[in-house]
C-alpha positions as a Python dict, from the first residue, in 0.01 Angstrom:
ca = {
    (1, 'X'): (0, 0, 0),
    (2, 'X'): (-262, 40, -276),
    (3, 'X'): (-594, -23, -357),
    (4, 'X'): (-674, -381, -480),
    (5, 'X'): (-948, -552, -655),
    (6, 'X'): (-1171, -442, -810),
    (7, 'X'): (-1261, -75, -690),
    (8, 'X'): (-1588, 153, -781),
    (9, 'X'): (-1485, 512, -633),
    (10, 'X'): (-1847, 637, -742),
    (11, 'X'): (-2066, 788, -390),
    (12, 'X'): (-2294, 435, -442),
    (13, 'X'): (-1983, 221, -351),
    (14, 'X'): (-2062, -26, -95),
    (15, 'X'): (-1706, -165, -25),
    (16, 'X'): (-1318, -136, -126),
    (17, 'X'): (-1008, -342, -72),
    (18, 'X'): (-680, -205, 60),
    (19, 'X'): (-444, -396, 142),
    (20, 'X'): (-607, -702, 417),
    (21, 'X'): (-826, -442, 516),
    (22, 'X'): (-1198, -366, 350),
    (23, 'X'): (-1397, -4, 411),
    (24, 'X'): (-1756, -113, 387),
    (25, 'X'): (-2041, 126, 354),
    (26, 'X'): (-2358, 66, 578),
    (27, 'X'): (-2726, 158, 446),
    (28, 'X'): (-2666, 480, 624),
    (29, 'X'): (-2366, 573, 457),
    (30, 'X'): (-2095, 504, 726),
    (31, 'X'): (-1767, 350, 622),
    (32, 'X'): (-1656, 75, 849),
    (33, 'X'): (-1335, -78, 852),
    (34, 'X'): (-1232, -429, 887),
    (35, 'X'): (-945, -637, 869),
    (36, 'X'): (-945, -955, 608),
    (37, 'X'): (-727, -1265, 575),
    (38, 'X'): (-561, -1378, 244),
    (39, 'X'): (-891, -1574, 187),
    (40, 'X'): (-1093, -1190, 160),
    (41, 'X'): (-1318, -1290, 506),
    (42, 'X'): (-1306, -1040, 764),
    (43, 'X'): (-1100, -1082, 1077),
    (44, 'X'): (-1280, -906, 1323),
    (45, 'X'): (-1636, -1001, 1294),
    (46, 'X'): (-1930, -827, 1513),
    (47, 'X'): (-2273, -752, 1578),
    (48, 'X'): (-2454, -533, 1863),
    (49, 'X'): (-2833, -527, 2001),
    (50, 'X'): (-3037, -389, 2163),
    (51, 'X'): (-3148, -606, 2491),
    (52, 'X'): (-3412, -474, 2719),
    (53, 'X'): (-3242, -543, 3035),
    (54, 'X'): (-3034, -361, 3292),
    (55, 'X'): (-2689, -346, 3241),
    (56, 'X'): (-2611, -514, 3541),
    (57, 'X'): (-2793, -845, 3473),
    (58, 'X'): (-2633, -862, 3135),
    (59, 'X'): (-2302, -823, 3247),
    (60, 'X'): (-2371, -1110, 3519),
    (61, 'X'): (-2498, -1356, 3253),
    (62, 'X'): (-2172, -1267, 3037),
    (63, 'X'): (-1934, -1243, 3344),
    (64, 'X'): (-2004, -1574, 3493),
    (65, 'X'): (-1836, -1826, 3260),
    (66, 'X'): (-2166, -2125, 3419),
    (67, 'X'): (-2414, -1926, 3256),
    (68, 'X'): (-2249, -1854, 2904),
    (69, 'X'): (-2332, -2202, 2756),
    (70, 'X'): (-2703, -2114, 2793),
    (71, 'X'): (-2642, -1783, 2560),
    (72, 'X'): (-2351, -1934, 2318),
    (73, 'X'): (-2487, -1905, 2003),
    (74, 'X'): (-2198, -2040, 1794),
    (75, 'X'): (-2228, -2395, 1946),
    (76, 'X'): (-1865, -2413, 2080),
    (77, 'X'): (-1931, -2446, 2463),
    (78, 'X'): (-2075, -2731, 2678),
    (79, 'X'): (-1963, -2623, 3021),
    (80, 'X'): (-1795, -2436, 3248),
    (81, 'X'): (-1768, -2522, 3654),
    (82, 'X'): (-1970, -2274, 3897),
    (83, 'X'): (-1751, -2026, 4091),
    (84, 'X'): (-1540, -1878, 3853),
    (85, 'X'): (-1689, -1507, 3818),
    (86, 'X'): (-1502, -1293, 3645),
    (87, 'X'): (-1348, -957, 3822),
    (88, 'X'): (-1003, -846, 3692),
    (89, 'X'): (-782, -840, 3419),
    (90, 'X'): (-528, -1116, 3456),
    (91, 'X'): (-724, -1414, 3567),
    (92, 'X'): (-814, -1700, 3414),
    (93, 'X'): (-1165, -1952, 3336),
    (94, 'X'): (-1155, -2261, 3178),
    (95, 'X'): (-1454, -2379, 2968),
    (96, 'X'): (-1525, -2723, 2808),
    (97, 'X'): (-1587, -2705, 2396),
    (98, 'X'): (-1849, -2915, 2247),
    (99, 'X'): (-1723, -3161, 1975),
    (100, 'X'): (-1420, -3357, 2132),
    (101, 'X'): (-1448, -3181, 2504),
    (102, 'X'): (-1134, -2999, 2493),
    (103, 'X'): (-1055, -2744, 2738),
    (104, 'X'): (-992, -2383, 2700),
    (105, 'X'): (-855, -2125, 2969),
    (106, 'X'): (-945, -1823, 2871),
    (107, 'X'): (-729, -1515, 2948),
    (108, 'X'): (-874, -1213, 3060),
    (109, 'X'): (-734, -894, 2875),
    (110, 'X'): (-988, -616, 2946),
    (111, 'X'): (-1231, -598, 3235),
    (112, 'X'): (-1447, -288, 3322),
    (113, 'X'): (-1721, -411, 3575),
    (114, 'X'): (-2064, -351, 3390),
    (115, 'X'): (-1918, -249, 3107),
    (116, 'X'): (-1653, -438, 2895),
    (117, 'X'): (-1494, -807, 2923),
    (118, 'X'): (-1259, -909, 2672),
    (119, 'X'): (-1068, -1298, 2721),
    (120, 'X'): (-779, -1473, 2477),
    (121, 'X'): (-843, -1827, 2447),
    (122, 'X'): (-536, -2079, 2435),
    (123, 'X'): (-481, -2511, 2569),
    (124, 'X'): (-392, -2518, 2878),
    (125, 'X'): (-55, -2412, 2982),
    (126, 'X'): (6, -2284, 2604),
    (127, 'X'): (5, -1876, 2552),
    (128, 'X'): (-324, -1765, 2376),
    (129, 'X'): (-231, -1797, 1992),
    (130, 'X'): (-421, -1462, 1891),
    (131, 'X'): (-800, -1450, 1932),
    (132, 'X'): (-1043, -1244, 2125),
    (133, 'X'): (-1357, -1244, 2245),
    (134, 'X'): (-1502, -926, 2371),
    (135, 'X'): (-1838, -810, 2475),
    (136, 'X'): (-1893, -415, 2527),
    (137, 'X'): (-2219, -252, 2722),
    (138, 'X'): (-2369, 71, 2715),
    (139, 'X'): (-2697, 170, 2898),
    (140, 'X'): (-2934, 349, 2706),
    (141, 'X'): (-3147, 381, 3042),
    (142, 'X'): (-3203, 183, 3340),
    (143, 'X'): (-3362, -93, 3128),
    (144, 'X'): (-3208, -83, 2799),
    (145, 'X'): (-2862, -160, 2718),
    (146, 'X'): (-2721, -178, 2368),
    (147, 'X'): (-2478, -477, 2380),
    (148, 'X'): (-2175, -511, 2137),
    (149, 'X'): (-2068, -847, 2105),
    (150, 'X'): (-1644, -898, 1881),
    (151, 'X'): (-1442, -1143, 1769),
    (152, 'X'): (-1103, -1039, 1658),
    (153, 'X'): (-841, -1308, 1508),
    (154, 'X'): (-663, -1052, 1329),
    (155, 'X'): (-358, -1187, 1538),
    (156, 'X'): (-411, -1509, 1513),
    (157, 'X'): (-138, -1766, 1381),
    (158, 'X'): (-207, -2118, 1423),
    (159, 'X'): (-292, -2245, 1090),
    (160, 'X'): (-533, -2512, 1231),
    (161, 'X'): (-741, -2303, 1370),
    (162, 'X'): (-804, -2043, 1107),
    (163, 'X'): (-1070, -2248, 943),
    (164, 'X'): (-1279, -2222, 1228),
    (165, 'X'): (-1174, -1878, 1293),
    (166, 'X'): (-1316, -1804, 938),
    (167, 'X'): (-1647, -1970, 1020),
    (168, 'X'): (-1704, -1772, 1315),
    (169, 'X'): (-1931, -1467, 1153),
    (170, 'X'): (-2124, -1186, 1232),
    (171, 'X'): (-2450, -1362, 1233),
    (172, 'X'): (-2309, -1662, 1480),
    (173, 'X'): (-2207, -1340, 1699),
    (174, 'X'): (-2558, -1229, 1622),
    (175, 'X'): (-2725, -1553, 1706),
    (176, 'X'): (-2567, -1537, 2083),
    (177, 'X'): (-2668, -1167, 2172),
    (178, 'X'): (-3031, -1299, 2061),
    (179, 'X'): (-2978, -1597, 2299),
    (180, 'X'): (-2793, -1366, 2545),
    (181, 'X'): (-3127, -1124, 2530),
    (182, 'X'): (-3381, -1418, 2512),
    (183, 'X'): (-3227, -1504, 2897),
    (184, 'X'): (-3184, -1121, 3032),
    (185, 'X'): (-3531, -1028, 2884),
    (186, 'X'): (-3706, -1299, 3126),
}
């Protein structure tokens, strides 16, 4: 597959197009890679922070599916019902969306306690359609954690929900690791 659109190969490049993917190069000169749609928007979007908090009370803010509608910062969740802490791979939390107060169960893919949750979305009884949501920690220290919040619908299929899908950025990931930190930070 070759390169398409329009393409400047100098060293000052700050992006190219190949194929559905787009290299992009940050101030420090790093090339990241992300996938696109046919509409040129990324389909993985993501943004990490620092939080000064423990890794452990992060992870318990992110891992109880009660306490995420205090943190969402993409305005998509009104509720969840206490007693559904996440611990393994394979099961299964359902969460009430603002707007029409649909319900989601949400899949759990990956699951490292402490460390890294990761959940596919779908209706009820339906299979996921091809979204994730995945949040990755590291401790920098006892105190500090860096926190790497994704959202990948670079699988996703159902045509009425790729609008959304599009809408859903880096800075609306952004905006709920600053809510996320605003809570752990207290």
């Amino acid at each position: 597959m070759g390169v398409s659109g329009s393409v400047d190969a100098r060293v000052g490049a700050r992006s190219i197009r190949v194929g559905l993917a787009v290299a992009t190069r940050s101030a420090s000169g790093a090339w990241m890679l992300g996938m696109t749609d046919d509409h040129d928007v990324p389909r993985i979007a993501r943004a990490s922070r620092e939080i000064a908090a423990s890794t452990a009370r992060i992870f318990e803010l992110i891992a109880d599916p009660a306490l995420q509608p205090r943190w969402d910062g993409n305005g998509n969740l009104a509720e969840a019902a206490a007693g559904q802490r996440i611990r393994n791979v394979g099961e299964v939390f359902t969460m009430t969306l603002t707007g029409d107060g649909a319900v989601r169960a949400n899949h759990v893919v990956e699951f490292e306690e402490g460390r890294r949750i990761a959940w596919r979305p779908s209706e009820p009884g339906q299979p996921p359609p091809g979204h994730l949501w995945r949040w990755e920690l590291v401790p920098i220290d006892d105190s500090r954690t860096l926190v790497t919040h994704t959202y990948d619908w670079s699988q996703l299929t159902d045509e009425k929900r790729l609008a959304r899908a599009r809408a859903t950025t880096d800075g609306k990931l952004q905006a709920s690791l600053d809510r996320l930190a605003a809570l752990a930070e207290q």
